[in-house]
PAPA-269644 format. One line per field, with one value per residue (C-alpha): residue in one letter; z, x, y; residue number from 0. Coordinates in Angstrom, 2 decimals, always signed. Layout:
! residues N
res c(A ...) $
Z c(Z ...) $
X c(X ...) $
Y c(Y ...) $
n c(NUM ...) $
***
This chain:
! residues 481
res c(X X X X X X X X X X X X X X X X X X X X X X X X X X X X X X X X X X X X X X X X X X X X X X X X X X X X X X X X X X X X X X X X X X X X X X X X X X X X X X X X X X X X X X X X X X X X X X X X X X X X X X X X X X X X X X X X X X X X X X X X X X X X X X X X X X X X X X X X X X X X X X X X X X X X X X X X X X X X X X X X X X X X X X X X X X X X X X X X X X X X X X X X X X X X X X X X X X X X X X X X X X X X X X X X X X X X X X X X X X X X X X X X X X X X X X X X X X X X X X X X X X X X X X X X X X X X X X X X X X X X X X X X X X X X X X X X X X X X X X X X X X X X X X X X X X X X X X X X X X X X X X X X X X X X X X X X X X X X X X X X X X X X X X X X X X X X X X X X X X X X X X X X X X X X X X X X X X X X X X X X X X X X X X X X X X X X X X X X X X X X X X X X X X X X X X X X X X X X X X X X X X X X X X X X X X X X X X X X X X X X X X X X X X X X X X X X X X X X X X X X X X X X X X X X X X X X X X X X X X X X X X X X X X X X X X X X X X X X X X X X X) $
Z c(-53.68 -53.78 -51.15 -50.42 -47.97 -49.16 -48.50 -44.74 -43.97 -45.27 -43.05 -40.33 -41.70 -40.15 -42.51 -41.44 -41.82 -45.20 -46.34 -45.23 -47.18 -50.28 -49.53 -49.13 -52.50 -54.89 -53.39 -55.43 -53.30 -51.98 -55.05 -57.13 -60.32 -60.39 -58.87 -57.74 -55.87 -58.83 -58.04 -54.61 -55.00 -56.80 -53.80 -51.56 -52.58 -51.19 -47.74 -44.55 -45.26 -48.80 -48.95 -51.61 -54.20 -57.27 -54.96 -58.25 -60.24 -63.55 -61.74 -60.00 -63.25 -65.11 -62.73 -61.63 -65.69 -67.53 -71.38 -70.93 -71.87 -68.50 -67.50 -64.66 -64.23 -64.11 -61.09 -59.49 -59.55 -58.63 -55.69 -54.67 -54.75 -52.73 -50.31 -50.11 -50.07 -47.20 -44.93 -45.67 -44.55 -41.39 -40.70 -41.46 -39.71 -36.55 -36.24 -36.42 -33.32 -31.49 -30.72 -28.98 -31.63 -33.93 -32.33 -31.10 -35.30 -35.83 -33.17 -34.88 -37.86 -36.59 -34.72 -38.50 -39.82 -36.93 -36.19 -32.28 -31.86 -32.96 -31.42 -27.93 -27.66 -29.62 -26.52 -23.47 -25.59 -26.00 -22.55 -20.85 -23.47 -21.15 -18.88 -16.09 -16.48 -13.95 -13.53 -15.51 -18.32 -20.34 -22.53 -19.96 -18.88 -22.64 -24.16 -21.20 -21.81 -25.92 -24.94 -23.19 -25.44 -28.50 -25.84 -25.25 -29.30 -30.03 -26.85 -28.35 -31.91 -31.21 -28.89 -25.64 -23.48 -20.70 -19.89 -20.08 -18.05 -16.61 -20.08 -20.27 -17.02 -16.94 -20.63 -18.70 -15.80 -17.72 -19.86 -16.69 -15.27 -18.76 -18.61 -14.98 -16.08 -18.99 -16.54 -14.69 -17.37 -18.98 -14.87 -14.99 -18.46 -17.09 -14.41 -16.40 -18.79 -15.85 -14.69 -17.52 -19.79 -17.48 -17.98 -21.74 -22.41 -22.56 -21.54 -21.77 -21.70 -19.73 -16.82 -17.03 -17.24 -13.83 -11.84 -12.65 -12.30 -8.90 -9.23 -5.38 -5.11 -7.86 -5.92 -2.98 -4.86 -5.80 -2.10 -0.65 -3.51 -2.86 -6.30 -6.68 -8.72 -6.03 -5.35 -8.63 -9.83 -7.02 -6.84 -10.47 -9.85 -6.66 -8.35 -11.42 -9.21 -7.58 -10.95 -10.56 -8.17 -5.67 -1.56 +0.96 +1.53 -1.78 -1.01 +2.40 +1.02 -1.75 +0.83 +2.89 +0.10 -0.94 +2.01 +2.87 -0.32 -1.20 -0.54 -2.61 -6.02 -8.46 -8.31 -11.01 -9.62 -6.42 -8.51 -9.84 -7.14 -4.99 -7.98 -7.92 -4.31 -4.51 -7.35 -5.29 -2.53 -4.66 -5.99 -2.12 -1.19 -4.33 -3.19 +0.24 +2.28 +3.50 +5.85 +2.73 +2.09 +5.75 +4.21 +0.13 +2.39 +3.82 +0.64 -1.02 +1.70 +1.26 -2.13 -2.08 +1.05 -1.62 -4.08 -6.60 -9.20 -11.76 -13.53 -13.22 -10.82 -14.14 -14.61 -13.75 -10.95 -13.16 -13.06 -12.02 -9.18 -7.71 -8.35 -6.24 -3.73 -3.62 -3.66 -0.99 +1.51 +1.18 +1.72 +4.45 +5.74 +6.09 +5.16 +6.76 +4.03 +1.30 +2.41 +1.95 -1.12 -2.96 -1.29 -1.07 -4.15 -6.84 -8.11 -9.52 -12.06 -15.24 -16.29 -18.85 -16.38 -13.25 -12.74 -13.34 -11.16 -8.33 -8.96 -8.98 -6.03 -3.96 -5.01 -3.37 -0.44 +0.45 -0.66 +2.17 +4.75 +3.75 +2.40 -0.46 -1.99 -1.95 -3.48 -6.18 -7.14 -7.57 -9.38 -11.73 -12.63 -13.86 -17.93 -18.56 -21.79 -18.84 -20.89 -17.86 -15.04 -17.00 -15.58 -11.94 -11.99 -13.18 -10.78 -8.37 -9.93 -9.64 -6.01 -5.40 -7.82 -5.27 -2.21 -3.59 -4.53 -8.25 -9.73 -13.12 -13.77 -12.47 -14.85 -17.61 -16.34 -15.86 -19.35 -21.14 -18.55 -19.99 -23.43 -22.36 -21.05 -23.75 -26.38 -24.89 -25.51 -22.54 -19.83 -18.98 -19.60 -15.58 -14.92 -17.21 -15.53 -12.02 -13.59 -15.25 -12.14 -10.19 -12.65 -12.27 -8.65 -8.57 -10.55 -8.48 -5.19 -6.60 -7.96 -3.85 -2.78 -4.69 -4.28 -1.42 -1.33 +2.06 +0.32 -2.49 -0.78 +1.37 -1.59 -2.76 +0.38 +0.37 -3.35 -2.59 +0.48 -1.47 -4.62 -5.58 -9.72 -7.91 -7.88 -4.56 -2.92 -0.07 -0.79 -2.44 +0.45 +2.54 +0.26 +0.49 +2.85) $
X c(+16.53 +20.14 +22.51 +25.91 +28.46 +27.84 +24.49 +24.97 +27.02 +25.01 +21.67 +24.11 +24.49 +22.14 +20.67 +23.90 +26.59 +24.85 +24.87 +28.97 +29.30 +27.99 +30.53 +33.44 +32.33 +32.31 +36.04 +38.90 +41.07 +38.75 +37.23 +40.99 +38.97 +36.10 +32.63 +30.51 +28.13 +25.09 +25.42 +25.09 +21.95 +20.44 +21.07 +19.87 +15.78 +15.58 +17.48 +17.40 +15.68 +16.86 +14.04 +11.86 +10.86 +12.28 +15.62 +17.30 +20.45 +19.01 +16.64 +19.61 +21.82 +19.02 +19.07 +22.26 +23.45 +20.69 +20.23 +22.88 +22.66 +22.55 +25.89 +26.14 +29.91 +30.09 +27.38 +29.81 +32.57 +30.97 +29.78 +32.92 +34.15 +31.59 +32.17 +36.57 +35.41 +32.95 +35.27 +37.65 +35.06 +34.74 +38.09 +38.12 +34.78 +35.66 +39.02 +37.20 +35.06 +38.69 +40.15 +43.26 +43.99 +43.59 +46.12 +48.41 +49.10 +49.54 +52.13 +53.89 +53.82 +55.13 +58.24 +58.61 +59.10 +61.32 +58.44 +58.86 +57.41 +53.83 +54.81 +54.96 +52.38 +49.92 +51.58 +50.20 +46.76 +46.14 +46.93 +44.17 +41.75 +42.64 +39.92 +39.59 +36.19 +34.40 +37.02 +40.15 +39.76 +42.45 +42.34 +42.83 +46.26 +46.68 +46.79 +49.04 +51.74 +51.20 +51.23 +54.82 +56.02 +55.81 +57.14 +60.24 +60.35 +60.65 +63.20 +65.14 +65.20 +65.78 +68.53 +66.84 +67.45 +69.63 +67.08 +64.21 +64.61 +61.41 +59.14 +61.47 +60.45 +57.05 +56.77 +58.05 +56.17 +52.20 +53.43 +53.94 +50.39 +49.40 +50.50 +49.21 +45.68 +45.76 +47.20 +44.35 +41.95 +43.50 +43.49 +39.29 +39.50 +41.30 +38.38 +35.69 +36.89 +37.66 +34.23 +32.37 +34.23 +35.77 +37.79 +36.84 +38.59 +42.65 +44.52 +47.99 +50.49 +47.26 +47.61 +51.23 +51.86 +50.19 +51.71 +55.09 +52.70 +51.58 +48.98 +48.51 +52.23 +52.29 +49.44 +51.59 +54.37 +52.28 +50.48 +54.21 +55.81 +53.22 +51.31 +48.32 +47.31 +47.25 +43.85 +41.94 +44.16 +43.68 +39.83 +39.97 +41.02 +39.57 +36.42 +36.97 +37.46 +33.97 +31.90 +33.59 +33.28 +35.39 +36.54 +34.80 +38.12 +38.36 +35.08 +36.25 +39.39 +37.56 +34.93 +37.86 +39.44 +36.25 +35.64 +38.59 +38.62 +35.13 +35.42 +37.42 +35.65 +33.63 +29.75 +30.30 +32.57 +31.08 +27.83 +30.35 +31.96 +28.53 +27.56 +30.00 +29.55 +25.47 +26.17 +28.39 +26.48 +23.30 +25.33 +26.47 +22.73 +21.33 +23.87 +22.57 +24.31 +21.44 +23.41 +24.32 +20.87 +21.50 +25.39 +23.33 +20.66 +22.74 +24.69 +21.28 +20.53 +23.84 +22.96 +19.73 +21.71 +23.65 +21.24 +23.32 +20.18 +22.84 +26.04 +25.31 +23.05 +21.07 +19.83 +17.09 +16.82 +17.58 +14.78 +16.24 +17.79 +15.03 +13.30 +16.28 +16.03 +12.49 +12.53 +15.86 +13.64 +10.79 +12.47 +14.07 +10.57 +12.10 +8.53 +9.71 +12.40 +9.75 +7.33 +10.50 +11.45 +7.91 +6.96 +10.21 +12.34 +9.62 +9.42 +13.11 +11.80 +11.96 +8.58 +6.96 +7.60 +6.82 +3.18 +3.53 +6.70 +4.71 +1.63 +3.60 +5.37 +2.49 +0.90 +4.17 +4.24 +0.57 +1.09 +3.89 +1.05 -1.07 -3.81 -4.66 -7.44 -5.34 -2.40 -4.48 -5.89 -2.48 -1.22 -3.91 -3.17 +0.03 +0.59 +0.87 +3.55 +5.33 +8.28 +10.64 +9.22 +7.08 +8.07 +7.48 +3.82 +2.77 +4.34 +2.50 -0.81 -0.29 +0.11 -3.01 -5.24 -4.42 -4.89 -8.14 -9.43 -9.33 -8.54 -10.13 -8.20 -4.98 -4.94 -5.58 -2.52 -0.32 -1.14 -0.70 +2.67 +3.91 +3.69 +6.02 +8.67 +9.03 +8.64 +11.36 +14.56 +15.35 +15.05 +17.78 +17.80 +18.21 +15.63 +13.06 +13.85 +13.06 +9.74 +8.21 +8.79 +7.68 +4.49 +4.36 +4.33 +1.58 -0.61 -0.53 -0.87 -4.36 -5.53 -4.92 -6.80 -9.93 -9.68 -7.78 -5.25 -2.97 -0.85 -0.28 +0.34 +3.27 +5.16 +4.83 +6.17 +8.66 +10.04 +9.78 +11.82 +14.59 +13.99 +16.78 +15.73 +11.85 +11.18 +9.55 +9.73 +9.17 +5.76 +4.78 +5.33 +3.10 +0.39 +0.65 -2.19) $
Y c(-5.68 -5.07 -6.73 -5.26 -4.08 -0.50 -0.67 -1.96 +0.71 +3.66 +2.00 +3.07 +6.53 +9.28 +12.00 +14.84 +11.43 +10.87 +14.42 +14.87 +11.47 +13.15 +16.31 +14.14 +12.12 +15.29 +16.39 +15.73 +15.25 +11.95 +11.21 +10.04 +11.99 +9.63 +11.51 +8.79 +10.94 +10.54 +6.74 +8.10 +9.85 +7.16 +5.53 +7.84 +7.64 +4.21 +5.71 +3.89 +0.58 -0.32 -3.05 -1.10 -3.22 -0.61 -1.08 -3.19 -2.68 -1.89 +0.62 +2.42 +2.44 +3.83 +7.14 +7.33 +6.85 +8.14 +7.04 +5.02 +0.90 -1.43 -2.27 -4.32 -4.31 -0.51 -0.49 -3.16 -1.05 +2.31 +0.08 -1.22 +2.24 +3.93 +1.06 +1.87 +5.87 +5.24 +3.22 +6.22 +8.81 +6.89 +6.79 +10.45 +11.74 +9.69 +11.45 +15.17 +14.27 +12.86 +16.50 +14.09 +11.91 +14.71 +16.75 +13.50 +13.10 +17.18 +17.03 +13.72 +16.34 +19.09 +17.04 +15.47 +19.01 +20.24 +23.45 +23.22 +26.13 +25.16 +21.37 +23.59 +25.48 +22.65 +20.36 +21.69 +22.57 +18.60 +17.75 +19.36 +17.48 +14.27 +13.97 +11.35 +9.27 +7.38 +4.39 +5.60 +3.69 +2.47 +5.30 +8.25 +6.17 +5.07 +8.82 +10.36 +7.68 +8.38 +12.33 +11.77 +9.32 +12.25 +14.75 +12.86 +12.32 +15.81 +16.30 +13.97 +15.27 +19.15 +17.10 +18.96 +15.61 +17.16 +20.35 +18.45 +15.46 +15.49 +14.64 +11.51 +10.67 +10.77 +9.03 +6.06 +6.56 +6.60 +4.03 +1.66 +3.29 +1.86 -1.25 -2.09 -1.00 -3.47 -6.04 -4.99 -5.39 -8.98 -10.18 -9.86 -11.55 -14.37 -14.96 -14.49 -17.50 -19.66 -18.85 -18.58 -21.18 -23.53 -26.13 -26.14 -22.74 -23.34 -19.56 -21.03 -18.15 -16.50 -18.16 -19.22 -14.85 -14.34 -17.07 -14.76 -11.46 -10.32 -7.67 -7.28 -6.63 -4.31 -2.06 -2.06 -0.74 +2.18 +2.46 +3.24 +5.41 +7.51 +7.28 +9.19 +6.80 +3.95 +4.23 +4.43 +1.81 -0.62 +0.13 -0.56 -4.08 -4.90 -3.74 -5.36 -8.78 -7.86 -8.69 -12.42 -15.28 -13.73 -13.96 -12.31 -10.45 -8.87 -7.13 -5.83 -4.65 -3.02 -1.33 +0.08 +1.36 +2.95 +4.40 +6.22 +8.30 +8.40 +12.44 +12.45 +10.80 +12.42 +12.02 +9.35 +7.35 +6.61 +5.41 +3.04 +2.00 +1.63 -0.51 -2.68 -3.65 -3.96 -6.31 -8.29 -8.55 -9.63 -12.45 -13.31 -13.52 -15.60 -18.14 -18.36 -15.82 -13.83 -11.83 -9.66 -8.60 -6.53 -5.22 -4.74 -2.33 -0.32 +0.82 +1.55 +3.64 +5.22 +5.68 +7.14 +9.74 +10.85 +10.80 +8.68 +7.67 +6.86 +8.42 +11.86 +14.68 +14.94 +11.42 +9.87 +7.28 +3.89 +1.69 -1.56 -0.05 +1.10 -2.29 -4.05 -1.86 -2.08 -6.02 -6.14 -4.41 -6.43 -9.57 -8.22 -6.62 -3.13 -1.73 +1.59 +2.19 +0.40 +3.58 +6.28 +5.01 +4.93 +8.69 +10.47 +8.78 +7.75 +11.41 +10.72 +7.88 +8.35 +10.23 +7.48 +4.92 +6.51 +5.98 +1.82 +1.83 +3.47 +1.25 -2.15 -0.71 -0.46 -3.19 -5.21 -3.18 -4.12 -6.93 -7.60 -6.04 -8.46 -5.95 -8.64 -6.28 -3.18 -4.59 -6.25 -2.64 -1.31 -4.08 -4.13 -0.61 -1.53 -1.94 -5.66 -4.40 -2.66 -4.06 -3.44 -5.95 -8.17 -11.48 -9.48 -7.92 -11.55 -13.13 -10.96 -11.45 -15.10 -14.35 -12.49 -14.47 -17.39 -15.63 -14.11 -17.38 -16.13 -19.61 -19.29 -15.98 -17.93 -20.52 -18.09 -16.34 -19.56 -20.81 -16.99 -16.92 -20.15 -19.35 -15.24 -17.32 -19.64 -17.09 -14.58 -14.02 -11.41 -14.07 -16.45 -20.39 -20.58 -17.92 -19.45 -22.97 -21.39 -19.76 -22.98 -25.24 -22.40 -22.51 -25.96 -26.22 -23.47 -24.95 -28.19 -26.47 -24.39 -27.92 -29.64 -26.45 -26.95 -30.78 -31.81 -34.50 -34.89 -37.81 -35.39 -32.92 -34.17 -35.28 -31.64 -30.14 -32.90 -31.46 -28.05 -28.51 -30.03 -27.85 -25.85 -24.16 -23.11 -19.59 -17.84 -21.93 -20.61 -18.91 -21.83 -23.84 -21.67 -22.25 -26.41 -27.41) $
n c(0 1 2 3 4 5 6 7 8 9 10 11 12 13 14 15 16 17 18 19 20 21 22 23 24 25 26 27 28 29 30 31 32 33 34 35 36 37 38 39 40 41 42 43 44 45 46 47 48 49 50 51 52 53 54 55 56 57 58 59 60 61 62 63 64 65 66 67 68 69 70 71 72 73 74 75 76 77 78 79 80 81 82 83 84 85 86 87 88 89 90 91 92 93 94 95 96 97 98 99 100 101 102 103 104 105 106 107 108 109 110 111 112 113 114 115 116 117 118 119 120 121 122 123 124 125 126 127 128 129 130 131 132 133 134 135 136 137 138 139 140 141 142 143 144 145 146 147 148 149 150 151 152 153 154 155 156 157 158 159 160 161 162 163 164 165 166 167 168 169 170 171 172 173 174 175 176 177 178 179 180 181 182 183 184 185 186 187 188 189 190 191 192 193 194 195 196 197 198 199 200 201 202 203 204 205 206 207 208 209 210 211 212 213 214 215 216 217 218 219 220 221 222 223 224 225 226 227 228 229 230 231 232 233 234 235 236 237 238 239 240 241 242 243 244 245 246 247 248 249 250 251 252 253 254 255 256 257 258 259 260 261 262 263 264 265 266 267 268 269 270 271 272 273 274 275 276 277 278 279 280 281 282 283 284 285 286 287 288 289 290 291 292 293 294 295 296 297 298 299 300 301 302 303 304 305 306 307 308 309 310 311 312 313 314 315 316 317 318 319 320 321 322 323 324 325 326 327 328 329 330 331 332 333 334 335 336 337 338 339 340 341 342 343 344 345 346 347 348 349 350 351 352 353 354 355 356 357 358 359 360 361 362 363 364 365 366 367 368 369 370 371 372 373 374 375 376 377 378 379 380 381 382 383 384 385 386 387 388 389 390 391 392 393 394 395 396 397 398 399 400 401 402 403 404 405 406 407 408 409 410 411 412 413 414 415 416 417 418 419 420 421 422 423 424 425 426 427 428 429 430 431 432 433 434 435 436 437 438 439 440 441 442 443 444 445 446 447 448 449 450 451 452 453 454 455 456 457 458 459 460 461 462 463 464 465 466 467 468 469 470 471 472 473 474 475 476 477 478 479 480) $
***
């Protein structure tokens, strides 16, 4: 089997990338005289896995050079060849599906050649392909301020500077909006290293540039020129600051600001935006501050008012939102909102997944009402490859084989649960710790049901008290006799 570069990039190729590969090959004007394309071909039998075994040089030279003596050297070079050509054609076929960057080098073109009058009508004709996205990403500012800056380019060269002021301008001005979203942008880079690499990561000029930098002050500047920018850019980085260790403060700020133009965002955007704050607020309650479960309820009720299922009316509602909110108002025992979103929200799952979402669903909510046999018909109903929630219908037939008295089939489960966790690769180091104690502790628990032990069992209550890395400690605790 044949290992090269070439041959990882064309797995990556679908069968219409392939076939415009082969188009660009046999032009001239690609191919500097040399037609590589029957190498090409040759290629193309053993299309997208390359791992048969007839997948050898001296097979390949033999049909891409029939008759001809095995040359080794001459398969090299086609190789190496096809390898330059096809980074080419990417370069190529990536700038016909970019209408801006297309046009953004016709227009440097055009200026070149002094034909302003295709530069000014081609001008305005790229401008309206810049679209805002959900956040204003670096690109929308990026490509305004690269728009301008070949504006003012071709002002200056057909020497138009004094009746066209206002291009100059505004190059200057979306090149500063530029620069304060990648400020933006480097200021959440600089908190996730400090939070994520600690002490062990050294951002020198990093952090010596933002003791001089003061993004806050910045915003401010914008807020009172009147920028109609201010907002997306300050939501931006108050948002940004929200998917880090951040002050209780930051959040408010960011909520107000939400708020008080949320009639004003796209459908998008506030899914976003309403993301942002239910994933701070989960991170608020995992460290002890329950009160946010009450704040991380509301905004999925919000959410679900508004219908926001994910980035667009089209979508589906995303599966592990509705699992939060699902799990948020159990803990909270908001069984009311549990009912409304299984009856009135589950029809907006995702069709494949629907039926085992509603299942597992029901099997927590009666689970919460205590109906032990109910909720163990539902949640036997559900898939066990339900690749989704995996970890979470086990853990929930752990609960009910205890409360059912169903040790044998508990064991079964701890041991087969054991061997998931160790095996995966999807769960965490720190989620897997919290399931194997949790295991652990389980498993002593049904062994002090069946044969008592009081001495035992105090020093278990005693550790789970204290117990920080246990998952569900406090059911467990319920369970110690």
């Amino acid at each position: 089997m044949i290992e090269h570069k070439l041959i990882d990039v064309l797995r990556t190729f679908s069968e219409i990338e392939f076939s415009e590969f082969d188009k660009f090959l046999r032009s001239p004007f690609h191919n500097e005289g040399r037609n590589y394309s029957g190498v090409l071909k040759a290629v193309k039998k053993y299309y997208p896995a390359f791992d048969h075994k007839n997948f050898t040089k001296e097979d390949l030279f033999r049909a891409a050079y029939p008759g001809e003596e095995f040359n080794a050297n001459k398969l090299n070079i086609a190789f190496s060849r096809l390898y330059k050509a096809s980074m080419e054609f990417l370069a190529i076929y990536s700038l016909k599906s970019n209408d801006f960057e297309t046009n953004r080098l016709t227009l440097g073109e055009l200026n070149r050649r002094k034909l302003y009058h295709m530069f000014d009508k081609l001008l305005p004709e790229t401008a309206n392909l810049i679209k805002p996205n959900s956040d204003f990403s670096e690109r929308y500012f990026e490509e305004k301020s690269l728009l301008y800056r070949i504006a003012a380019e071709k002002i200056f060269s057909a020497e138009e500077i004094y009746s066209r002021k206002k291009e100059i301008a505004k190059r200057t001005e979306y090149t500063l909006y530029s620069v304060v979203n990648k400020i933006i942008l480097c200021r959440y880079d600089l908190s996730l290293f400090h939070n994520e690499f600690g002490s062990e990561f050294d951002t020198g000029f990093i952090d010596l540039f933002f003791k001089d930098v003061n993004i806050e002050n910045i915003l401010e500047s914008l807020r009172t020129s009147g920028s109609v920018y201010y907002s997306v850019l300050a939501l931006k980085y108050y948002g940004l600051l929200l998917r880090t260790p951040c002050d209780d403060e930051i959040y408010e700020k960011y909520k107000e600001l939400f708020y008080s133009h949320f009639n004003e965002l796209s459908f998008s955007e506030k899914f976003v935006y309403f993301n942002n704050m239910t994933g701070f607020c989960i991170r608020k309650s995992n460290d002890g501050h329950k009160a946010y479960d009450t704040e991380l309820m509301g905004i999925y009720k919000e959410m679900l008012l508004h219908k926001l299922f994910g980035h667009s009316r089209e979508e589906y509602f995303d599966l592990s939102h509705y699992r939060n909110m699902l799990l948020v108002a159990l803990d909270i025992n908001d069984l009311e909102f549990t009912g409304d979103l299984i009856n009135k929200y589950s029809k907006y799952l995702i069709p494949q997944y629907k039926e085992d979402m509603v299942n597992y669903s029901k099997a927590k909510l009666h689970f919460a009402l205590k109906n032990t046999e109910v909720s163990l018909k539902y949640a036997s109903k559900v898939k066990q490859d339900f690749f989704l929630f995996k970890s979470d219908i086990k853990i929930l037939l752990l609960q009910l084989y205890f409360d059912s008295g169903f040790y044998e089939e508990l064991f079964s489960l701890i041991d087969s649960f054991k061997h998931f966790i160790a095996g995966s690769s999807d769960i965490s180091d720190a989620r897997k710790t919290r399931y194997m104690n949790f295991l652990k502790y389980l498993s002593v628990i049904t062994k002090l049901n069946i044969h008592s032990d009081s001495e035992k069992s105090l020093k278990v209550k005693s550790e789970l008290t204290s117990a920080r890395d246990v998952a569900l400690s406090n059911w467990l605790l319920s369970k110690v006799r």
